[in-house]
ROSE-42326 format. One record per atom (N, C-alpha, C, CB): x, y, z; residue in one letter. Coordinates in steps of 0.001 Angstrom, whole numbers, plus 500000, padded with zeros to 6 digits. Glycine has a CB too. Layout:
# residues N
XYZA...
This chain:
# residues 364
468867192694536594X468639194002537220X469967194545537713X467615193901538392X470099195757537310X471183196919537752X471212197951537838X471991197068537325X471985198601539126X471723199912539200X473453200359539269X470606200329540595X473122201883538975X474473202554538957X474007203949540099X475031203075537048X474889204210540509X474528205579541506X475627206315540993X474566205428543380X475531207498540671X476752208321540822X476215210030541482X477568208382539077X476871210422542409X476201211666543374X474894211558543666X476254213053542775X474624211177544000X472883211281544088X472981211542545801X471751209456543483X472091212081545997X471532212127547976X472619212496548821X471029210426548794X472893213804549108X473717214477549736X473717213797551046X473422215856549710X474631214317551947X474009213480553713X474424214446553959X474545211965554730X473253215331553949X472849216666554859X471772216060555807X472143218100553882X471428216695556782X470847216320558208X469191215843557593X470881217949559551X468632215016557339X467338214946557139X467535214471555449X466484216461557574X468546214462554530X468755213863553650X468059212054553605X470161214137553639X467730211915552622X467038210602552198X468682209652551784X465675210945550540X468152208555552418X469406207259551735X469052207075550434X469401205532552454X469810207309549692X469806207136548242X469411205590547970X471296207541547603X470079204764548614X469691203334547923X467939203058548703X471179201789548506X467429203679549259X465741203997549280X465344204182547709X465289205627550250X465900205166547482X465127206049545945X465606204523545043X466261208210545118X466687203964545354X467266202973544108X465993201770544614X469447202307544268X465965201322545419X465095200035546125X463392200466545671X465358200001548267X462942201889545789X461586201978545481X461870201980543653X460756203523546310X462574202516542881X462736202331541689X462855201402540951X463328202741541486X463871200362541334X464026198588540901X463111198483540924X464659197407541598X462077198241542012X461130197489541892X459854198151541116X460896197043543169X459838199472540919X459001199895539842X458965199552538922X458988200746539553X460594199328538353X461082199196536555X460751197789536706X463024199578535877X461494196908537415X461208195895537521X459667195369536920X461492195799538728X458884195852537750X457253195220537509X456497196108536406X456203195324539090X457124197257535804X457224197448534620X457249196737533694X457859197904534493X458604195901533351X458802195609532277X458752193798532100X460046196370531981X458063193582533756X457660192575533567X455616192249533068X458279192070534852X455176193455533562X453672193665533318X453525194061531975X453005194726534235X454423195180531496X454190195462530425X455174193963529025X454691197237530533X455243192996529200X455902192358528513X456761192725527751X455382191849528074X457975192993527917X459022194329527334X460309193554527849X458785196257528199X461395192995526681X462610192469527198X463049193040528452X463620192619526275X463358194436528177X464419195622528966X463745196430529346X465495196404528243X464487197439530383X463925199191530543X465335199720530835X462596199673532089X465600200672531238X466681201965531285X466199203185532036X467024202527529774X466117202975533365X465331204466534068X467124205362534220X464150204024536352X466930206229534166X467493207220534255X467365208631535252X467379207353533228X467503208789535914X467084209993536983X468080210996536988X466928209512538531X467736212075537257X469010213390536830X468153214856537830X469065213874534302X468997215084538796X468678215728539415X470142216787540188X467796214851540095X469907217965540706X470900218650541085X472070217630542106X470198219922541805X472087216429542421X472811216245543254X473667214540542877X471890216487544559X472755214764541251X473808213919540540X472642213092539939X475083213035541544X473267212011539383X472421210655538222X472553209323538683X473134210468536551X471118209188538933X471007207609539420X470134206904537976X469887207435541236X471034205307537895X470488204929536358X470617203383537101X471656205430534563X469134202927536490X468841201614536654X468608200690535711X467991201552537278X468882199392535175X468493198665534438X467461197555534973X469534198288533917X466638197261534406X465443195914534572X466148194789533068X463094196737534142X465794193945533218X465907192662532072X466944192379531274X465004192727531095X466529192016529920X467463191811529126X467555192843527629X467288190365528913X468445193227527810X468802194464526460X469327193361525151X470531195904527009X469962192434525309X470252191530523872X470010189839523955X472008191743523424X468716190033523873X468633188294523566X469007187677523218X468141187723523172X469858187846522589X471115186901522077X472416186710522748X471553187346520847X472461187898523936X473685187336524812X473159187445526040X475123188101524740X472045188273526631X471798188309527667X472334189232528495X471907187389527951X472861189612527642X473294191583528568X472275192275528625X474399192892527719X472679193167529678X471462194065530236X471691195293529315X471528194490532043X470781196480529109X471198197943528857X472513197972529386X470267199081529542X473302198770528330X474692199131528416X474727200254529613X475265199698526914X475641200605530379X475537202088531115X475329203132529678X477278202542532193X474473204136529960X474183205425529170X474114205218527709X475249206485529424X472799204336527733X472867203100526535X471561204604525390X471738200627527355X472229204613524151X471650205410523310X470782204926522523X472393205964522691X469427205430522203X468105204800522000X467937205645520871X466930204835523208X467078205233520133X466321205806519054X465399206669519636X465653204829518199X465584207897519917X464192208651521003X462807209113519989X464889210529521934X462782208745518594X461509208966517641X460668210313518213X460419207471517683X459527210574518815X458808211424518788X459397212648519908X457507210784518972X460265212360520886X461198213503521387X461661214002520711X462075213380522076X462057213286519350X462844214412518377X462254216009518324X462740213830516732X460640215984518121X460107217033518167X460429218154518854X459241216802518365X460676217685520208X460997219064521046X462080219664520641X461211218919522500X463413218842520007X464405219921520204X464040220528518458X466334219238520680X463050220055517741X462545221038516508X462004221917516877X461708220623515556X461341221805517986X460766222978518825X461664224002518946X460371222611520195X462539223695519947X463560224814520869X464451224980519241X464808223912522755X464678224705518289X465454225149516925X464547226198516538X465650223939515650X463224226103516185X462676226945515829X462322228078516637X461925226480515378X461898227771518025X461866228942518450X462968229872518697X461313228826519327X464406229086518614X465395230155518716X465420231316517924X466506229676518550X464849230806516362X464425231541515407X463351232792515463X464046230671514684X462469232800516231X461347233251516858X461907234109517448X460566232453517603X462803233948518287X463256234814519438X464441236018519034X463885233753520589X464861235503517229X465975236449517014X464768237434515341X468060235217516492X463876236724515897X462681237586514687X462788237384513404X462732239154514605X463531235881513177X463708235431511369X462466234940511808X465113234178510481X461732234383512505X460643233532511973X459179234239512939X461076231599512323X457586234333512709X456885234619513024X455621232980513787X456742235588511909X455659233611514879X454770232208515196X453523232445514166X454142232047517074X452603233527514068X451635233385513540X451654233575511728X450866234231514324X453112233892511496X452722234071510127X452143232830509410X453879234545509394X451769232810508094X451417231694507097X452525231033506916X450884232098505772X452344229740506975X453271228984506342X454145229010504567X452533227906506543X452863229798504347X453542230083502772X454596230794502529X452745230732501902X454494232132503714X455819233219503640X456870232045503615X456071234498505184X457727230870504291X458492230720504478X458580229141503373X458611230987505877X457612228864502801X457535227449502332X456482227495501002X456951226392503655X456713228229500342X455735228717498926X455399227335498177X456714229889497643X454122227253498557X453698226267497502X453762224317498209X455029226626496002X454020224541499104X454214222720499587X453528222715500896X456085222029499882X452802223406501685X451792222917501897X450357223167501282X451849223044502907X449759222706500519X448838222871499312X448800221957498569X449050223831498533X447040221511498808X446231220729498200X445175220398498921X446789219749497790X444595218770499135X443790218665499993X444083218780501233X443306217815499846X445006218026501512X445557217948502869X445588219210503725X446891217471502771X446133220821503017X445992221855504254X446402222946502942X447266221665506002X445874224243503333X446372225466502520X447589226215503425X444997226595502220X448744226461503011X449707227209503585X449584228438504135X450492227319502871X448505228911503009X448122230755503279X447125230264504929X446593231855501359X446676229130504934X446097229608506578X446527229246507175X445022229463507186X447670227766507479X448127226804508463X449292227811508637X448431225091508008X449460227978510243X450724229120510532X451914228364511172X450245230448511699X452685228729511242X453834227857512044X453003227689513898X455800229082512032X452814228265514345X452192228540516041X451125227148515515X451126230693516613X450211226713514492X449851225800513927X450587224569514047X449717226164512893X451431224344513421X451884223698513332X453310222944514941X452015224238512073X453543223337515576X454290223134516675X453305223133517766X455374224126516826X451729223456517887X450781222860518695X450001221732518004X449893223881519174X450040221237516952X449753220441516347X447812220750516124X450426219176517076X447875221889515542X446394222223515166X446318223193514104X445588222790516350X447519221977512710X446835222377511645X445568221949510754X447604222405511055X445721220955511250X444642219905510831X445683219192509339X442728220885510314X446681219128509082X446750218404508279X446880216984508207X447355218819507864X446916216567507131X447053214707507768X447945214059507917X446570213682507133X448016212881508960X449479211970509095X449877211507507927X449439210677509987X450946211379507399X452040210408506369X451838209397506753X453594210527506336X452495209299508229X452470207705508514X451604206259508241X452429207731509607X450465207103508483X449332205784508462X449324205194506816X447437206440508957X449339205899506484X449629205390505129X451312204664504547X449286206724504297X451605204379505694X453671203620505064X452863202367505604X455980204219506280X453689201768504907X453786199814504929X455412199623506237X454449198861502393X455184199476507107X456306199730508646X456556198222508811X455430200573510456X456096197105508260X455499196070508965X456416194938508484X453910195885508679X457519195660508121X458784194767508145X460057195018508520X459013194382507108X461374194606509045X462391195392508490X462970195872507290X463050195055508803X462804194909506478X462977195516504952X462404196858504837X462231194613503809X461067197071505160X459980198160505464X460676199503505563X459163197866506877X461165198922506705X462136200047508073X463053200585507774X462816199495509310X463984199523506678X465066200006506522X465023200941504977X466055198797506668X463443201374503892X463502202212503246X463647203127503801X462843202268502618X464541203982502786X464803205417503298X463514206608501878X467193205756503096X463164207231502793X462098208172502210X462236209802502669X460613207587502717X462023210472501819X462222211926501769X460896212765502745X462201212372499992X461655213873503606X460493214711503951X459504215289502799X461047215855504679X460394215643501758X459358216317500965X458065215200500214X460280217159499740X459221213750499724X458211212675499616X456447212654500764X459311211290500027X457346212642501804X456159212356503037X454941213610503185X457070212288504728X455522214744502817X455081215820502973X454046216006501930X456062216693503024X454469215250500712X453447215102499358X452459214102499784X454226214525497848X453048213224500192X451867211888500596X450637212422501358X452581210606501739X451140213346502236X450017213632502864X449008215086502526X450513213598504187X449711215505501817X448803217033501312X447683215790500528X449957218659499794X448149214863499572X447150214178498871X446236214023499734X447484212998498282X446149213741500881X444861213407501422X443811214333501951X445091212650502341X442913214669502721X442076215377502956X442454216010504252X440948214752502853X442049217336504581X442376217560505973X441545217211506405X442672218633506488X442463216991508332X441657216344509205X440117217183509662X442630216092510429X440697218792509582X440286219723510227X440716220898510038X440364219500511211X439681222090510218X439728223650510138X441435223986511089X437952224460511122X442533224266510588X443320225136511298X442933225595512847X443380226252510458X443196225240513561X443325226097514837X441929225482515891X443170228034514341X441007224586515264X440094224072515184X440310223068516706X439960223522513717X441168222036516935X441833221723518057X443152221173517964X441120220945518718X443781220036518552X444869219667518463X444367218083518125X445769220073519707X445897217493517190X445796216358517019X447353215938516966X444904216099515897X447542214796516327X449224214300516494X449870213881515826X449596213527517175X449280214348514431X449899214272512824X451462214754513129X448966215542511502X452325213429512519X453728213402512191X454173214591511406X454046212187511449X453258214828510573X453793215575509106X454011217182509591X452394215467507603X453402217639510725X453575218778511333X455128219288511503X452902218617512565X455882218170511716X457212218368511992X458187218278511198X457516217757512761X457332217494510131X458217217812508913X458337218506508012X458329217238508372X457166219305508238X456922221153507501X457926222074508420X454855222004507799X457559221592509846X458264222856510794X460017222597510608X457711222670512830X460478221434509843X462055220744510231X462143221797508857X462589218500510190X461096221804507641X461591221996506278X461546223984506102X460338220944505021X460713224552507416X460557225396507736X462122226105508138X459557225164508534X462657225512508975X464001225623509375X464748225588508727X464395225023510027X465300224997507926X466688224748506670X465402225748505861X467324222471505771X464387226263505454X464963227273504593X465007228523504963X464421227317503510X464645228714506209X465183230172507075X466652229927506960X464669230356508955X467361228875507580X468457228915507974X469461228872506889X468552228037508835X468652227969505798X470087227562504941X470677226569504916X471074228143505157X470343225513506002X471271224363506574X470107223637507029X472490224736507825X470726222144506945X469674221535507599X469473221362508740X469524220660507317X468251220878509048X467723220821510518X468404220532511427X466837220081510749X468920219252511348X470007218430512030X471347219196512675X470512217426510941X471695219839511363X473140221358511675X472234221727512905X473427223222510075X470873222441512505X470741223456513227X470494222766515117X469391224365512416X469965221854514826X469481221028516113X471091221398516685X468888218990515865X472030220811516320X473225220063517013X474072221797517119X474193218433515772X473757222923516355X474807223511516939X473856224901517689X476134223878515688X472492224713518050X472109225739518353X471254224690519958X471208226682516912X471351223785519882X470847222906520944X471605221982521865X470051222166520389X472303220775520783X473437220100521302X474503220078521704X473656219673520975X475047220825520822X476353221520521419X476488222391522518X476880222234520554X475640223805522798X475615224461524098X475232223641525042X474826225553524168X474586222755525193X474106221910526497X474894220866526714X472721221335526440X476133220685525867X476674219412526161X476115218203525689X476726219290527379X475652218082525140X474227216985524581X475414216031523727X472541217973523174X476457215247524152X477638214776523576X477302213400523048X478807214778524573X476257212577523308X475788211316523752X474374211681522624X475551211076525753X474186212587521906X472446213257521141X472998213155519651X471787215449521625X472467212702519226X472793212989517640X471909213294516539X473360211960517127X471983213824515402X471065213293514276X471566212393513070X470489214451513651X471097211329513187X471588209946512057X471473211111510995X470306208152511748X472604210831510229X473303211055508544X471900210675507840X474923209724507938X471262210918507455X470184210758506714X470570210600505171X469287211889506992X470479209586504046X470114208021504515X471180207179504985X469528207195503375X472489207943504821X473437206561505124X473370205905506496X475001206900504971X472828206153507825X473349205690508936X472243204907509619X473920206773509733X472404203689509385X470991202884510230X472093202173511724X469944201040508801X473198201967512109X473677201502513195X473809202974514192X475081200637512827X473106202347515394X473625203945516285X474938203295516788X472405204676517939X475275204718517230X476773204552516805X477376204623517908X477388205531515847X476664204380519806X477369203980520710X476926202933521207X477575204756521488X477299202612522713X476496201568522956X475072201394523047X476842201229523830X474451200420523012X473058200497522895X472498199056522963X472665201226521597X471130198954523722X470659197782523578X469850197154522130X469893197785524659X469583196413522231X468982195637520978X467583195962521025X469181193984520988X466897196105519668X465639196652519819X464804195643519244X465469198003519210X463462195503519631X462462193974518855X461288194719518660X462018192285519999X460706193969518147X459038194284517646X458830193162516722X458700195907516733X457384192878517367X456687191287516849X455917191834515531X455320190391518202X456205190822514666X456008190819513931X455267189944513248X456669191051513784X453802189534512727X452925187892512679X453040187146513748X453406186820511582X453706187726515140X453782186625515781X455205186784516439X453537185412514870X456229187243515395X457546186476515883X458383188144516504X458594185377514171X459310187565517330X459972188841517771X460925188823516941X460446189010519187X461447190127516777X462440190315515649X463031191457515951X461901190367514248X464480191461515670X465434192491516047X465584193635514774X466910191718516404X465140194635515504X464723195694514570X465571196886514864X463197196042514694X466483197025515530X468034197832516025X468018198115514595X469678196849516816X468884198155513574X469674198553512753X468347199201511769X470759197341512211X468121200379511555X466831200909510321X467272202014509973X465171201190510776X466491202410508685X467229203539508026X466304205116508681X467111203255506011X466637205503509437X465966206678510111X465299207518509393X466766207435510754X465301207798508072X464515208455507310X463629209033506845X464470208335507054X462685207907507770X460827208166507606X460936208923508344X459529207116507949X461795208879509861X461184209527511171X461568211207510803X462050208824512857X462942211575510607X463383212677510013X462954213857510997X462824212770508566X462558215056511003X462492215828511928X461163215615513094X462534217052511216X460686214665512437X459772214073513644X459522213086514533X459000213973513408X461243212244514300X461555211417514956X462302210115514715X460713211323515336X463786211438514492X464797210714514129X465698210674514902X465219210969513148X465911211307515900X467269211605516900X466813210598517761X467552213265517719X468950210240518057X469220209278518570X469953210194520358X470253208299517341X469738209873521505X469889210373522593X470387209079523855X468516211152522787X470484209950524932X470511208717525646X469287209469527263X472662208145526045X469417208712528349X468483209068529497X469148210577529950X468510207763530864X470829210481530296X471433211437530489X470822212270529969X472489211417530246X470921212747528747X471392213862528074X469770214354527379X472796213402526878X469046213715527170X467004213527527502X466986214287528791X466141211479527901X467557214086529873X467266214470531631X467947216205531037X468643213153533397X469121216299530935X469555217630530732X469165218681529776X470629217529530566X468427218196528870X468013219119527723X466488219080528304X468315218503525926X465567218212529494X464663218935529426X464341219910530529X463820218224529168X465484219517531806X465735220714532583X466204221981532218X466453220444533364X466772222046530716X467228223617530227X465966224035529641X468588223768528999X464814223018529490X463949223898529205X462621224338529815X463790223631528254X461478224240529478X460405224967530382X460113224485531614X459177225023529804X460600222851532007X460473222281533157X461167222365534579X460554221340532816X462674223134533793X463702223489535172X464523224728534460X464986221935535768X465897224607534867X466442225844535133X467794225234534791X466172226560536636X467934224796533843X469547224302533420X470769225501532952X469371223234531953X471456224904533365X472582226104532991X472860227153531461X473913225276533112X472119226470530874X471944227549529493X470821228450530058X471371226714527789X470179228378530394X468828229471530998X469444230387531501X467729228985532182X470196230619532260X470852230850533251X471895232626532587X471776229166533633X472702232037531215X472883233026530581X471973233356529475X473993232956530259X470859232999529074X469768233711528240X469960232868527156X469905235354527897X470575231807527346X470532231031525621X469055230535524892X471474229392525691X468067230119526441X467039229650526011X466022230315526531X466979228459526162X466257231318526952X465092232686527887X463786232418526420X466159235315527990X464336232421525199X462895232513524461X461936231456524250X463061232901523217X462933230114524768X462416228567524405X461157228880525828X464021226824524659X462003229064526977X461299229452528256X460173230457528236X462260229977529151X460099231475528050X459292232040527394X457512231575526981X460110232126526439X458149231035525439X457395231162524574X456497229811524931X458108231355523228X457247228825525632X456947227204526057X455863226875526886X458064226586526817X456307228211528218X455047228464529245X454478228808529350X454828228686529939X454599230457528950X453633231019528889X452469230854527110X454301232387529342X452914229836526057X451552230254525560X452113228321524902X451196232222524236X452218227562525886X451923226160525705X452402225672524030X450179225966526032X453338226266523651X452958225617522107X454182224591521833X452899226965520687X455161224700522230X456421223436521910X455789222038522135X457904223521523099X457042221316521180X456443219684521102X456710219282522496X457301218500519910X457360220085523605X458022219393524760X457014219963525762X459728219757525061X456716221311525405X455805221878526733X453960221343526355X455996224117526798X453693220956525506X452677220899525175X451436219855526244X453008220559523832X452512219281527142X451994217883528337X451838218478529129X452843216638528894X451248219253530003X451966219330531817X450863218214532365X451767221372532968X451248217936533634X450472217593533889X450779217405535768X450212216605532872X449846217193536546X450476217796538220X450631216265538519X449152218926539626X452216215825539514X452337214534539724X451693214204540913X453608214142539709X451899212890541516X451225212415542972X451549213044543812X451434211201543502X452645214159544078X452941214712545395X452724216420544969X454675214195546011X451659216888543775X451730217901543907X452655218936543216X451759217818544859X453325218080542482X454362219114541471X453936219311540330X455753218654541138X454364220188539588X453873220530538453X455049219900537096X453646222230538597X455116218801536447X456156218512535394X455275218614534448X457000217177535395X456689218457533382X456462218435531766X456715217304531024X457253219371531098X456507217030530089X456855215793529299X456594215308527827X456357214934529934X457121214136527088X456889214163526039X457133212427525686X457691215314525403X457168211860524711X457426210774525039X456898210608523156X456634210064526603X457736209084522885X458314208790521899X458170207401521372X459428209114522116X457660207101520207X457807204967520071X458130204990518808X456143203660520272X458935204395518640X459247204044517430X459491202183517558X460629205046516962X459607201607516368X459649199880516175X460584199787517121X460128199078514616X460873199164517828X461407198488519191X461999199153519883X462192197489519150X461813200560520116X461459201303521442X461055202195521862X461985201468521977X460861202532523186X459216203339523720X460526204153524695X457368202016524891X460529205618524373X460987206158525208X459733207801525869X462516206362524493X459798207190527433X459094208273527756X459709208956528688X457903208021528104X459069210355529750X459262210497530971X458881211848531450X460498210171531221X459475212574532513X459343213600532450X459922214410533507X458293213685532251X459678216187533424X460463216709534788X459847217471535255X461705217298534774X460520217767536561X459915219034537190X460984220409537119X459551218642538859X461005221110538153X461639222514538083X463243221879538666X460681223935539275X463649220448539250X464571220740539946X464930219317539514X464397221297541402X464259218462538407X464536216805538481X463540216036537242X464004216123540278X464899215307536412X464338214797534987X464186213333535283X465405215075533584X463250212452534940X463373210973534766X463000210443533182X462333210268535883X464046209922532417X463726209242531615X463592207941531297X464098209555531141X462429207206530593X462671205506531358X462935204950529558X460634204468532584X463577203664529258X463992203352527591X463452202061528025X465852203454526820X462538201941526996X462097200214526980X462849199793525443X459895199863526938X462703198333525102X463861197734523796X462620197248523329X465395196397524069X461420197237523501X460389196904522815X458481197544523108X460635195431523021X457880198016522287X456760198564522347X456188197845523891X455915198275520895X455607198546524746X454992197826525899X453555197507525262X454939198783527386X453270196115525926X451725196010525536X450788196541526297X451280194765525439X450144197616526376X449538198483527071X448267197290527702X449080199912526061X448020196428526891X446814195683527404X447116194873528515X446206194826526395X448326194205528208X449175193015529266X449453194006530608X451048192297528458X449481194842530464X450096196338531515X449286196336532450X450068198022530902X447858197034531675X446687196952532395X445797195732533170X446028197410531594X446020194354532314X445175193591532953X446566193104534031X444241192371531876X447559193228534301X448733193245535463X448440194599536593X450465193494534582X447531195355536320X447689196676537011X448633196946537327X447133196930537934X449725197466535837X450618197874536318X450295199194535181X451940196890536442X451067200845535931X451055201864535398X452186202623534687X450624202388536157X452281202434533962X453482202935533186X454356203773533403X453248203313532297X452943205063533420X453407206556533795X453631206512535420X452127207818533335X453154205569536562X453334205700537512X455005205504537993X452389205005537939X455948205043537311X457327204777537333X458145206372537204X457669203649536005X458030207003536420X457932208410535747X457488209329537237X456534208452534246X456208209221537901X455890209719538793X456366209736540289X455027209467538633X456726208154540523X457398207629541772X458934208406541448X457415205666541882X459492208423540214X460548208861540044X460725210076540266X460875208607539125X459933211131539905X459522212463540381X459313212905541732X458475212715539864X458973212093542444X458070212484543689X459181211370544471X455970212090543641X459923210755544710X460826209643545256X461236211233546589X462487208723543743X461681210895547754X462704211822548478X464170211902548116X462722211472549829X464375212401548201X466118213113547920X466725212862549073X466343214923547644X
């Protein structure tokens, strides 16, 4: 166990002792990642008066180091949001229509069983109620060899039109992968460029996001700063599953991030007030996020134990689970190095999301 403080808890008159917020947190992550049977964790906290970052366990079983400081994770299903805030930038400069058909912009590839283009609309697709079907369930994941094929969006995108839709368009919401890989393929052909360009110079780059990347798709399976070691059991055995070819995940959950820079990109958006808001870079992400719920990031709210209103999103990929969330004034992101066993969690009564919440609601 380790903690790092840097600015955190002003000592203004009635100010909270910071190593309080660190002492109720240890011991959250702590019984975290001991309930949930999980080598490691990585809480992260990011708030106006600076970044407090904690480690629980062991990040490399093989040497026994903890999470690196500002240790970069595979964030898998967060990827979504910043496909979100890419596309809606698009939205907001009027190349792209939330409600048009998917066909105006993608002729002919969504079509077959799986979903018709002429009805599934983009606003469809980024609330996740096109009804089309997951890719995923259908990949063989269940090795590293597995992991480390590299496979095409448009491949994945075929796999799944073959199948049947889940459901009528607009009908409700569900949490089909393949949504994001229409909306990523949606993007490079408005734009011209791929997703990744567009992520990193219309998202990453203005926010500073220096520590965020998108893996080279197929060449790059090592992330490329520090980082802990990632596992997932496999028949039985734990197995180090760090090094994979990011490919499958692709615009639905391929970016590599760290807690930092997760905490700052989700205060610039519908949850706080980050300094891109501020000059209008993301007034449409803000916008379009709150008031009509449809991004992969705004799509959670939910009110914490003391009464606040946050946002959130959260992410698993083979050996790690990144979740968390924010409010208007304060981000917590927590990195586990291996899937938590939700069952071992529960019969420990321990709460996952309650770490996330204490982190939210902690005094300043």
């Amino acid at each position: 166990m380790a903690a790092a403080l840097i600015g955190l808890g002003g000592g203004g008159a009635g100010a909270a002792d910071p190593l309080s917020i660190q002492d109720l947190l240890e011991a959250d992550l702590n019984e975290a990642v001991s309930g949930a049977d999980v080598p490691a964790a990585q809480l992260v906290l990011t708030d106006g008066s600076g970044t407090l970052q904690i480690n629980s366990g062991v990040g490399d079983l093989g040497t026994g180091a903890a999470f690196p400081d500002n240790a970069q994770v595979r964030i898998a299903s967060n990827s979504k949001s910043f496909v979100s805030a890419v596309m809606l930038r698009l939205v907001g400069e009027g190349r792209v229509e939330l409600d048009a058909p998917v066909e105006r912009y993608l002729p002919g590839v969504v079509r077959g069983p799986g979903g018709d283009s002429n009805v599934v609309t983009i606003r469809n697709l980024l609330q996740r109620t096109s009804g089309v079907p997951d890719y995923i369930l259908d990949l063989d994941l269940e090795s590293v060899a597995a992991l480390r094929q590299s496979r095409s969006s448009d491949d994945l995108i075929r796999l799944a039109m073959a199948k049947t839709a889940e459901f009528t368009p607009g009908d409700h919401a569900e949490y089909p992968n393949t949504n994001y890989l229409i909306a990523g393929k949606v993007v490079e052909r408005v734009t011209g460029l791929p997703v990744g360009v567009e992520a990193t110079r219309r998202i990453l780059l203005p926010l500073g996001l220096r520590d965020t990347y998108w893996p080279l798709y197929p060449l790059e399976s090592v992330i490329r700063g520090p980082h802990a070691r990632a596992y997932h059991e496999f028949d039985g055995t734990l197995t180090d599953v760090t090094d994979i070819d990011p490919g499958w995940g692709l615009p639905d959950g391929a970016m590599v991030s760290t807690g930092a820079d997760m905490n700052r990109f989700s205060m610039a958006l519908p949850a706080g007030r980050g300094g891109a808001d501020r000059d209008g870079t993301y007034r449409p992400e803000r916008r379009f996020c709150v008031a009509q719920r449809i991004s992969g990031w705004a799509c959670s709210p939910w009110t914490t134990s003391c009464g606040i209103e946050a946002w959130g999103h959260g992410g698993t990929i083979h050996g790690t689970f990144v979740y968390g969330g924010a409010t208007a004034g304060r981000s917590v992101t927590v990195s586990m190095n291996e899937l938590p066993d939700i069952i071992a969690a529960k019969a420990h009564n321990i709460d996952l999301d309650g770490v996330v919440d204490a982190a939210l609601c902690a005094p300043r």
